[in-house]
C-alpha positions, -999 to 999 in steps of 0.1 A, spaced: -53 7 -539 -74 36 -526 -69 53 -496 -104 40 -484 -92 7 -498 -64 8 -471 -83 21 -445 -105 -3 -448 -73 -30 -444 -57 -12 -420 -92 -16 -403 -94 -53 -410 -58 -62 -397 -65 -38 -365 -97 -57 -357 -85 -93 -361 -54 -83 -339 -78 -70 -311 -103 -103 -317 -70 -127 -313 -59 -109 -281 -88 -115 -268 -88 -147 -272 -55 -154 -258 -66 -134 -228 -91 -161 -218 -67 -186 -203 -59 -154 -184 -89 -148 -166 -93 -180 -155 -62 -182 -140 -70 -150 -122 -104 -165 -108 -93 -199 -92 -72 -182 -66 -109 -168 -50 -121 -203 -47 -145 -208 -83 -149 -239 -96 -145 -246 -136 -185 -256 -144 -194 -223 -122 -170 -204 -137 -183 -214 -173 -219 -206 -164 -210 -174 -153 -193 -174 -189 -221 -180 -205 -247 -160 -184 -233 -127 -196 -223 -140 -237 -257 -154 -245 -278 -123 -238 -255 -101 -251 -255 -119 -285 -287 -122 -285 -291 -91 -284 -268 -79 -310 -285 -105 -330 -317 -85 -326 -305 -54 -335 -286 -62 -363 -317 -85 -377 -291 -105 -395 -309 -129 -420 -298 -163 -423 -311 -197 -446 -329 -231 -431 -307 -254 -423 -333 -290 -419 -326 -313 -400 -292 -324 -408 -280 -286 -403 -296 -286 -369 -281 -318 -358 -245 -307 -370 -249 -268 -349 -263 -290 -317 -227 -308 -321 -209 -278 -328 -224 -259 -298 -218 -289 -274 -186 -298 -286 -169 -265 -290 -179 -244 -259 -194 -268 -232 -172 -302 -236 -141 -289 -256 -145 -258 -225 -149 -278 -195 -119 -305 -203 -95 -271 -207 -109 -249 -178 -101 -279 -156 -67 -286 -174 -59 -243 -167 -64 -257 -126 -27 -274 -132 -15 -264 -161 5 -228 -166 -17 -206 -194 13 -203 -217 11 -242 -221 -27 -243 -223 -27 -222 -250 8 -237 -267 -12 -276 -265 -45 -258 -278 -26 -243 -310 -26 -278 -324 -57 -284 -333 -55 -275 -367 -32 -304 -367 -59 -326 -353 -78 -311 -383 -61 -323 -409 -56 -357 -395 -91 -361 -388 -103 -349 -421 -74 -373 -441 -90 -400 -425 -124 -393 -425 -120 -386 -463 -94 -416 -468 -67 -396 -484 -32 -395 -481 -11 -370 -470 20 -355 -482 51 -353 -470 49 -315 -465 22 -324 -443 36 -349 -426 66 -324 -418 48 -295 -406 28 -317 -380 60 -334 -371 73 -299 -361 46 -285 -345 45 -318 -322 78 -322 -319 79 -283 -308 56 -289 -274 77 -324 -270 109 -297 -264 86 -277 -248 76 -300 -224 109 -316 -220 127 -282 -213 106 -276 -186 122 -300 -163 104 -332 -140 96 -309 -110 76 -280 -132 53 -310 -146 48 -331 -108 13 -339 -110 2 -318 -141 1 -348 -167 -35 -349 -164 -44 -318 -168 -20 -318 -202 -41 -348 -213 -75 -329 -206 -57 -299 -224 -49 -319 -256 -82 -336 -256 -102 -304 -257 -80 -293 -287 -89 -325 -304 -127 -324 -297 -126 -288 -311 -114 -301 -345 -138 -322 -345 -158 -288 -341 -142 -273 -366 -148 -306 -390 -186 -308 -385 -193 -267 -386 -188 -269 -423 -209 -241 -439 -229 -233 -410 -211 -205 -404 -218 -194 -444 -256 -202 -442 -260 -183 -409 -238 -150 -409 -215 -146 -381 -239 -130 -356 -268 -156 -362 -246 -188 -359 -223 -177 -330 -259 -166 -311 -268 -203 -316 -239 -216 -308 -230 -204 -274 -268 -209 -267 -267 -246 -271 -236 -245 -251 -243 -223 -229 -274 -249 -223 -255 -276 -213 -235 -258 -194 -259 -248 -173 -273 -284 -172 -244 -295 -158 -237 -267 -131 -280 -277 -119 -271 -312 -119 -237 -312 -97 -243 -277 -78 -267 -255 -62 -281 -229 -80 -273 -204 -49 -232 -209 -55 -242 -184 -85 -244 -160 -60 -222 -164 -38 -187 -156 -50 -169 -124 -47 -167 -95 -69 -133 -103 -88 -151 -138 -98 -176 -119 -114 -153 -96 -132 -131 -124 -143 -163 -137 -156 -173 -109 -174 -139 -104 -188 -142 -142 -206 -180 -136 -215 -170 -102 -233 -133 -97 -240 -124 -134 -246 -161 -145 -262 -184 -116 -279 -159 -93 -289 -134 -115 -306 -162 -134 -324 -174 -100 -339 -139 -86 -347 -123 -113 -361 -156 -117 -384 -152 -78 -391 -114 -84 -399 -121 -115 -424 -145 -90 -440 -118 -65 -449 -88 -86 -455 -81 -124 -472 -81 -153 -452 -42 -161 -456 -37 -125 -439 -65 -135 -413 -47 -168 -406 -12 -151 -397 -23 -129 -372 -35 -160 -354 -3 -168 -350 0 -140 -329 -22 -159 -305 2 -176 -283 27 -146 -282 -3 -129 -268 -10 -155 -241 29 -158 -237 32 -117 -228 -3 -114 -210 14 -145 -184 41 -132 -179 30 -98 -170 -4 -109 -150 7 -147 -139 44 -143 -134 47 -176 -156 78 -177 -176 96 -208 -201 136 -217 -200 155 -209 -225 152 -242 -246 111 -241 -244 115 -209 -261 128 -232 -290 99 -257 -288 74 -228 -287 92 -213 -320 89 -252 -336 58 -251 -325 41 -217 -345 67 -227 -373 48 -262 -377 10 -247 -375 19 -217 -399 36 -243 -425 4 -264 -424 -18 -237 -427 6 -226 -458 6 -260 -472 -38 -257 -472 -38 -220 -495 -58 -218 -522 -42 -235 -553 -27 -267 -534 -55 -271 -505 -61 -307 -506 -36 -332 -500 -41 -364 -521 
């Protein structure tokens, strides 16, 4: 390999590690804003308010082309949009109102799990037992996880574990229905579109239940925390981790995800004062053990289970 060669991998694995910790630092900054009195829908427009122009504006400069994509490929991106970053969003950010960040993001690294069973059965095929196992793990990790934590840290949380779970599984669903759009659109183009149309509804929503002044109204750390999740924990990890898949292979790509909930793990700690007990330590370890098997189990040369 050259030395450009490396560079450029060096570069790739440096930008994909910045674009995960961004996205583990999301859960982090919503955290940060409840305490000053925002609401979840408010706190999601704000979201949106500063990603959607930015994008769009990156979208102009770079004049990044992209194909048609009729009427089916319209249909599937209005899902996408809605599904990923409005409803898959809102159940979460009112899940992060009870639920510690560390398990937010521990419930939310299943949904590749939810992927595969939703695509086995979709597709009527069986899985196999390698399959079977690595989800077994994974589940069976946030089980101990849970368990560990002891009755009095989960009094009056269960519901915002349920919302927490059910966004992960509405974002495979996401993840399902994307398909190629991604491909057809280039990174810039698609994710421009996307966190329009959800940045639409979101919006919809906050008109419908709120008044449009409560926009204005909140203090000064609300509005940072919001800009931190429009740009640190949206636009910037969307373009790295699309600069990183450029200069390294997917399998690579797909490791350092798993750095994810380490992130969100240290960043809580530090900024939260959240902690686990010894024993969810182990479920949290059975828990990135069972994701990175299953992602091992779909590599090129034995993807599809049968």
């Amino acid at each position: 390999m050259t030395d450009g060669g490396r560079a450029g991998r060096r570069i790739g694995y440096a930008a994909t590690v910045l674009g995960v910790l961004g996205f583990s630092a999301k859960a982090i900054f919503t955290k940060l804003a409840y305490p000053y009195g925002v609401d979840p829908i408010t706190l999601m427009t704000l979201r949106s308010l500063v990603a959607v122009p930015v994008l769009w504006l990156l979208l102009l400069i770079s004049r990044e082309p992209g194909l048609p994509l009729g009427r089916g490929g319209w249909l599937r991106m209005a899902w996408a949009g809605f599904a990923s970053y409005y409803l898959a969003s809102f159940l979460d950010f009112y899940g992060l109102q009870t639920v510690t960040a560390i398990l937010e993001r521990i419930l939310l690294f299943l949904y590749p799990c939810f992927v595969v069973l939703l695509g086995a059965l979709f597709a009527r095929r069986r899985l196999r037992a390698a399959t079977w196992f690595s989800m077994g793990l994974a589940y069976g990790g946030v089980v101990v996880t849970l368990a560990a934590g002891g009755r009095e840290q989960f009094q009056g949380e269960w519901l915002g574990l349920a919302l927490i779970l059910a966004a992960a599984l509405i974002f495979a669903t996401y993840y399902l229905t994307a398909g190629d759009l991604v491909r057809r659109l280039a990174t810039v183009r698609f994710s421009t579109y996307l966190m329009s149309i959800a940045g639409g509804a979101t919006l919809a929503h906050f008109l419908a239940t709120r008044p449009g002044h409560l926009l204005l109204d909140q203090s000064w750390p609300v509005y940072a925390h919001a800009v931190g999740l429009g740009l640190v924990s949206t636009v910037l990890p969307i373009l790295l981790i699309a600069e990183g898949l450029r200069r390294i292979d997917t399998d690579s790509s797909a490791a350092i995800n798993l750095l994810g909930p380490v992130f969100t793990v240290g960043m809580a700690y530090a900024f939260l004062g959240e902690s686990m007990r010894p024993w969810q330590w182990l479920g949290f370890a059975m828990a990135l053990a069972g994701v990175f098997l299953l992602g091992r189990s779909f590599r090129p040369g034995h993807a599809a289970d049968r």
